[in-house]
Each structure stands twice: as structure tokens, then as C-alpha cells.
C-alpha positions in Angstrom: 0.0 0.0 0.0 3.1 1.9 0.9 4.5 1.5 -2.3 1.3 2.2 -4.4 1.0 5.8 -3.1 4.8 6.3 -3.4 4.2 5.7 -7.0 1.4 8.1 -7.4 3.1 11.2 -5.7 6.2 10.3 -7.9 3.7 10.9 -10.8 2.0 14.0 -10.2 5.5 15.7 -8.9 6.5 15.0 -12.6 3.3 16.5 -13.9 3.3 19.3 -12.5 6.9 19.8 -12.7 6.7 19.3 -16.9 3.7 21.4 -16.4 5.8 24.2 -14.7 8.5 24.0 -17.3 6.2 23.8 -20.4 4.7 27.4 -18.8 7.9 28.5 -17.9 9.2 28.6 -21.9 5.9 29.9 -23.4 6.2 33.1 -20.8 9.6 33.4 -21.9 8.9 33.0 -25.4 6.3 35.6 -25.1 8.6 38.2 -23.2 8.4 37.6 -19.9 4.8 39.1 -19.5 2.1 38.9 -20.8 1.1 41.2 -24.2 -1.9 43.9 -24.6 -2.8 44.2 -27.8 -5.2 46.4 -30.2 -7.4 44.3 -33.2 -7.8 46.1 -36.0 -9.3 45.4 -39.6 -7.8 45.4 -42.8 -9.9 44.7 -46.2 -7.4 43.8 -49.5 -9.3 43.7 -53.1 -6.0 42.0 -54.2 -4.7 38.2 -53.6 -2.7 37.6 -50.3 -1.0 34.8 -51.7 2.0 33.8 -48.9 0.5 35.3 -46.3 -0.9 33.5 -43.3 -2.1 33.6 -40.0 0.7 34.6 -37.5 2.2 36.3 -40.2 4.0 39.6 -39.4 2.9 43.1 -39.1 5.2 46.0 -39.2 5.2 49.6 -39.0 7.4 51.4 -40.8 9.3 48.1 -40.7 9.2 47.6 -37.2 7.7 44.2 -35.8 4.1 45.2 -34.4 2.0 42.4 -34.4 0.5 39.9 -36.2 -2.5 38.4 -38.7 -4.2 36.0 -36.7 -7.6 35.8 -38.9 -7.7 36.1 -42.3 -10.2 34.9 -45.0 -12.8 35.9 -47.5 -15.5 39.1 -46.4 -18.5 37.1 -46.4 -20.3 40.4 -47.4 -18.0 41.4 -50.5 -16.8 37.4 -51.3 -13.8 39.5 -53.9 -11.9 41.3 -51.1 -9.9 39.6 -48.3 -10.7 40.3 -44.6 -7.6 40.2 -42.4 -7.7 40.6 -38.4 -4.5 42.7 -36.9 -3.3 42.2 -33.1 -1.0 45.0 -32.6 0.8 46.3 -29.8 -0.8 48.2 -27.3 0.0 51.9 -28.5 0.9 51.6 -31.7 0.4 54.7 -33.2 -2.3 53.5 -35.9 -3.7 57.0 -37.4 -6.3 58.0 -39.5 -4.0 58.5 -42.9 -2.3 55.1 -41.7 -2.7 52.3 -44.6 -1.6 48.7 -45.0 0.3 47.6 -47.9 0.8 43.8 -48.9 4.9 43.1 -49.1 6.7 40.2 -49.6 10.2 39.8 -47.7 12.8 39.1 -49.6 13.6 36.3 -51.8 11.3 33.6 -49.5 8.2 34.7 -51.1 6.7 35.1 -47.4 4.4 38.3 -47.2 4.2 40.7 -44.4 1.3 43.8 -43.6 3.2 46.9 -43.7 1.7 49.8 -42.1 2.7 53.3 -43.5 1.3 56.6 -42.9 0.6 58.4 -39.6 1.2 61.5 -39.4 1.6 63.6 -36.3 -0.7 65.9 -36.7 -3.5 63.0 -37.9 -6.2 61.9 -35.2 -5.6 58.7 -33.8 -8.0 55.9 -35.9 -12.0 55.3 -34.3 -14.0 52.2 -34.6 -15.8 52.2 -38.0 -19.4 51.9 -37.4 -21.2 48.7 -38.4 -17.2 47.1 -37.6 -16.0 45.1 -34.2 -12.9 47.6 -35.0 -11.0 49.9 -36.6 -10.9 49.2 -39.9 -7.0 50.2 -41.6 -7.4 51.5 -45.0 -5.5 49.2 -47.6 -3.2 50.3 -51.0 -2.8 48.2 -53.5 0.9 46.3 -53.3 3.5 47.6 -55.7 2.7 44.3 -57.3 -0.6 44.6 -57.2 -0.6 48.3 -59.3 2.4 46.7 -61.9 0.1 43.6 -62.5 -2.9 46.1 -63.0 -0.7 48.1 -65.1 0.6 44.9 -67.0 -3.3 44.2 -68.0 -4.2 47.5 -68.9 -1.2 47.9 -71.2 -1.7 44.4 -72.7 -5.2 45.2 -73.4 -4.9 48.3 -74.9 -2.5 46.4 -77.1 -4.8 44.1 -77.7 -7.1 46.8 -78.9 -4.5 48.6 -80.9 -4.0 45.3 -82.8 -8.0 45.0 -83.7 -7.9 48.4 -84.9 -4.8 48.0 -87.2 -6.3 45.0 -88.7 -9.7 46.3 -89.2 -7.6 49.5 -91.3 -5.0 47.6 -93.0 -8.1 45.2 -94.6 -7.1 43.9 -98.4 -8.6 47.7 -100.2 -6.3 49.3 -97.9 -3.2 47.0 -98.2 -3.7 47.8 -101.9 -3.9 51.4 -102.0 -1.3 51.6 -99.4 1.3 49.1 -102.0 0.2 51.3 -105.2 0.6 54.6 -102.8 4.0 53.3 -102.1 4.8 52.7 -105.6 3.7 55.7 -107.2 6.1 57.4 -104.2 9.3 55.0 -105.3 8.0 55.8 -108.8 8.2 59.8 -108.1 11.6 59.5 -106.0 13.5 57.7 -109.4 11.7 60.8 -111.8 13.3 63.0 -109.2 16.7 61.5 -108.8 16.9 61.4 -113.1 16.0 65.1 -112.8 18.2 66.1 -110.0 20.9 68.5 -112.9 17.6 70.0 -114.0 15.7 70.9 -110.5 19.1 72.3 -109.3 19.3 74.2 -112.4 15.6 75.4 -111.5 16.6 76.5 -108.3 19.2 78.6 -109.3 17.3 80.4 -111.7 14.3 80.7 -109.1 17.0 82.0 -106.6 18.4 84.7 -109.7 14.9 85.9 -109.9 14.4 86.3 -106.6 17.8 88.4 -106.4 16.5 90.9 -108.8 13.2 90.7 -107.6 15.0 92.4 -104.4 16.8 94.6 -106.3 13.9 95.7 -108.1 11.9 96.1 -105.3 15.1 98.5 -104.1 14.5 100.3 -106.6 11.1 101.0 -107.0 10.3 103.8 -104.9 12.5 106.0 -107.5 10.4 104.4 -110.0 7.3 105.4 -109.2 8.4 109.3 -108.0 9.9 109.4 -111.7 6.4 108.1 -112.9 4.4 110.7 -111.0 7.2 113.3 -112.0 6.7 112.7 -115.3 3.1 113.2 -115.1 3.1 116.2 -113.5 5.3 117.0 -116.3 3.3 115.7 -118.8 0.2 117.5 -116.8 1.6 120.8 -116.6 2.8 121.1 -120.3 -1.0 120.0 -121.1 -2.7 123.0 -119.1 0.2 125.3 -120.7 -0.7 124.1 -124.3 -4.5 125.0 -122.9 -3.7 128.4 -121.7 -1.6 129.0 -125.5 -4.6 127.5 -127.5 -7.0 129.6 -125.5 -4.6 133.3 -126.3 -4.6 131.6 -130.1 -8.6 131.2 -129.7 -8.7 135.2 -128.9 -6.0 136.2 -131.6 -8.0 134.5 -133.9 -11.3 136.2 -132.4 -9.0 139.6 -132.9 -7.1 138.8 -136.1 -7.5 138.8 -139.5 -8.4 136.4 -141.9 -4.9 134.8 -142.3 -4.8 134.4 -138.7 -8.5 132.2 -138.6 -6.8 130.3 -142.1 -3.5 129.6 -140.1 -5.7 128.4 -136.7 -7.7 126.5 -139.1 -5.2 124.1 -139.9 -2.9 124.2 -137.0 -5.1 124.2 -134.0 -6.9 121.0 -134.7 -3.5 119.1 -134.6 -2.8 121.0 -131.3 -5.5 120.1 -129.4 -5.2 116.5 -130.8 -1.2 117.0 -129.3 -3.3 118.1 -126.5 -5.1 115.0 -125.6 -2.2 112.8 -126.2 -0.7 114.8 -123.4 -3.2 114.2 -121.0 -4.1 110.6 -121.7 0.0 109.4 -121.4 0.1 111.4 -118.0 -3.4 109.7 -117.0 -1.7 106.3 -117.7 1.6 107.4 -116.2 -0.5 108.1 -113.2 -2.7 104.4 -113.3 0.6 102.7 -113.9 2.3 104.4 -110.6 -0.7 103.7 -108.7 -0.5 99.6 -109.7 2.9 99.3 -109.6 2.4 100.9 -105.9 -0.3 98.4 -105.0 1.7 94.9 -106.5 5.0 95.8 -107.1 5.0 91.8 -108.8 3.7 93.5 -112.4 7.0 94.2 -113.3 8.1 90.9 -113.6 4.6 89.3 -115.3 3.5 89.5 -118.7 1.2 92.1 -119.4 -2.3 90.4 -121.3 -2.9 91.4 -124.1 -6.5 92.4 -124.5 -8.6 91.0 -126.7 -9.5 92.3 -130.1 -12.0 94.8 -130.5 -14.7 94.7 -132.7 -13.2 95.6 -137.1 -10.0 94.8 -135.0 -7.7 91.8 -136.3 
């Protein structure tokens, strides 16, 4: 009987004493005391592939806590919901978010926490939520495999569009556009001597155009000189035919047979003189107003009526 109890205080000093040790490494393993922590939410519309529960949370890179729940929202089945434990006090702010990472090589992911400004109030529980709820960015994986899609797409559409232009009428036209072009560029090339030729002239004419141009102020003031000239000797030849009118008034009868024949042929003289300085004057005035007529050809106008 002695024996039997021996036996069983042997066994429960050797329970409790692997019990002891057993919670002896766990409270060191944790620190030494126990944690306080804070939950928090975090909703991803993105895939958490390599992350899991007990996986780590970091702020700023700083170990903070951990996921210990994570799993589809059963309200919106294409976002992940993710439970936080953080550290009491961890400075989780109203512009803080949570970003998906993955650490290093190992293809293990972490929740990074970013954001939290001083001056931003801390972060309340979200109504209709057990907790906080952290706003979530898109991983830089997440935006380049967005971007990826987009850009392939639009490719995609870029292609469709190019074939429905370059159809079979188009490829034609485009070929015979393309040899007309070759066809042009070989004309061109065979007349290279004559185009440069061409363009010296065109640059010869363009020289004396200048020159011309220099000139043609004094031009036209030798015009309008010349008209006033041509003017002036016209109302002289009208003052002279008018004293001849009166001589012949006054005069004799050789006088009226001399006016007879010689004043017709002046006052014919006399319209001469005034028609060449009317045109002297037209011709100043268009050469003023396009300066170009000097070096086009004049049209000749067309035949009048008895006229060949």
C-alpha cells in the first residue's frame, strides 16, 4: 500500500513539474509578460497569396504584431478580410494604410503599415465594424500587375484596330501609294541636274526681284514726275490755244486760215498729253499696290470689234 502511493506522488510531482516548465518557456517565449494588444481590420481587393495567420505586421518596418484571422468578407466574397493584433500603443492613425509586401527572396508576405502623421487623429472604430478598420493600398505588385493588364489590353485593342484598317482595299492602296512614291523619287533622282538648275534660276529671280523692289520707290516718284510734267505742259498748251482762240477772235483772216489748220493738230497733241500722263499716273498707282507686275507678262487684250 506503501508503495502504491509512493508511486502516485512520484507521478504527479512529474506533472506538475513538466507542467511548470512547459509554462515557464511559453512566458519566456512571449517576453516575460504577458502582451496587450489592439485588433484592428484590414480589407485587401487584391490576392494575399504567402501570407498566413501569424504572419508579421510591421510599422514602418518595425515588428508590431500579427495576422491572426484572415479569410474571404462574407459580405463582399472578392476582397480579403484580415484581423490585426497589434501592440498596445501603436500609433495606428487615421491617414495610416496597410500595404501587402513580400520579404525578400522567401516569397513570405508581411502587412506593412505606412502613414501616420503627427498631426492626424488617432483611428476610431468604424461603425457597423467590431474595430478599426485600416485602410488598404494596393501592393506595388498589385498596381504593376494592374498596369501589365491594362497595357496588354490596350495592345490588344491597338492590334484589332490595325487589322480592321490595314483590310485587303487598304493593303492595296497603301502598296500602289507606295509605288507611285518610289516611282516619283526615281523621276526626281533622273532630274536632279535639272531641279538644281531650277533653283538657281528661281533663286536669280528672286535676287533681282530684291533689287527691283530696291528700286522701285525712285520708280514710281519718276512716274508721278513725269506726269506732272506731262500735266503741266498740257494746261500750258490749254492756256496757249486759248490766247490763239482770242487772236484768232481779234485777227484777221490769215490768222483764222492759219488756226484752221494748226489748232486742230494741237488740241489733238493736247489729248495725247493728258491721256500718257493719265496712264503714267494708273501705272504708278498699280505698280504701288503689287509691285509683282514688273516681272509678269502684261495680257494682251482681246481684239475689239473691225479689229484683227
Amino acid at each position: 500500500m506503501i508503495s502504491r502511493t509512493h508511486y502516485v506522488l512520484v507521478g504527479l510531482f512529474v506533472l506538475v513539474l513538466g507542467t511548470a516548465f512547459v509554462a515557464g518557456i511559453l512566458w519566456i517565449s512571449a517576453g516575460g509578460s504577458v502582451r496587450a494588444w489592439d485588433t484592428y481590420l484590414v480589407y485587401m481587393e487584391e490576392s494575399v497569396a504567402g501570407l498566413n495567420r501569424d504572419s508579421a505586421v510591421k510599422y514602418h518596418g518595425v515588428d508590431v504584431g500579427r495576422v491572426v484571422e484572415l479569410g474571404l468578407d462574407p459580405k463582399q466574397p472578392q476582397r480579403v478580410r484580415l484581423v490585426l493584433q497589434l501592440d498596445k500603443g501603436t500609433p495606428v492613425r487615421e491617414d495610416t494604410v496597410a500595404i501587402l509586401e513580400a520579404q525578400g527572396l522567401t516569397g513570405l508576405a508581411y502587412i506593412n503599415l505606412t502613414g501616420g502623421g503627427r498631426d492626424s487623429p488617432p483611428l476610431g472604430k468604424t461603425p457597423g465594424e467590431p474595430w478599426p478598420v485600416i485602410p488598404s493600398r494596393p501592393s506595388v505588385w498589385g498596381r504593376l500587375d494592374r498596369s501589365v493588364a491594362q497595357l496588354i489590353e490596350n495592345l490588344a485593342e491597338t492590334s484589332q484596330r490595325l487589322q480592321a484598317v490595314l483590310d485587303d482595299d487598304n493593303r492595296r492602296h497603301l502598296a500602289a501609294t507606295l509605288a507611285s512614291l518610289d516611282t516619283l523619287s526615281t523621276t526626281l533622282a533622273g532630274h536632279a541636274g535639272d531641279l538644281s538648275t531650277a533653283l538657281a534660276d528661281l533663286r536669280e529671280t528672286l535676287r533681282n526681284s530684291r533689287k527691283a523692289s530696291a528700286g522701285l520707290p525712285r520708280l514710281v516718284k519718276r512716274f508721278e514726275a513725269t506726269a506732272d510734267a506731262l500735266q503741266g505742259m498740257a494746261d500750258e498748251l490749254s492756256v496757249t490755244s486759248e490766247d490763239v482762240r482770242h487772236t484768232v477772235v481779234a485777227g484777221g483772216r490769215e490768222v483764222r486760215a492759219f488756226t484752221t489748220e494748226a489748232l486742230p493738230e494741237a488740241t489733238a497733241t493736247l489729248r495725247e498729253l493728258r491721256r500718257a500722263a493719265t496712264n503714267l499716273r494708273r501705272f504708278s498707282d498699280r505698280l504701288r499696290r503689287n509691285p509683282g507686275i514688273l516681272l509678269q507678262e502684261t495680257p494682251v487684250p482681246p481684239p475689239g470689234p473691225g479689229e484683227e
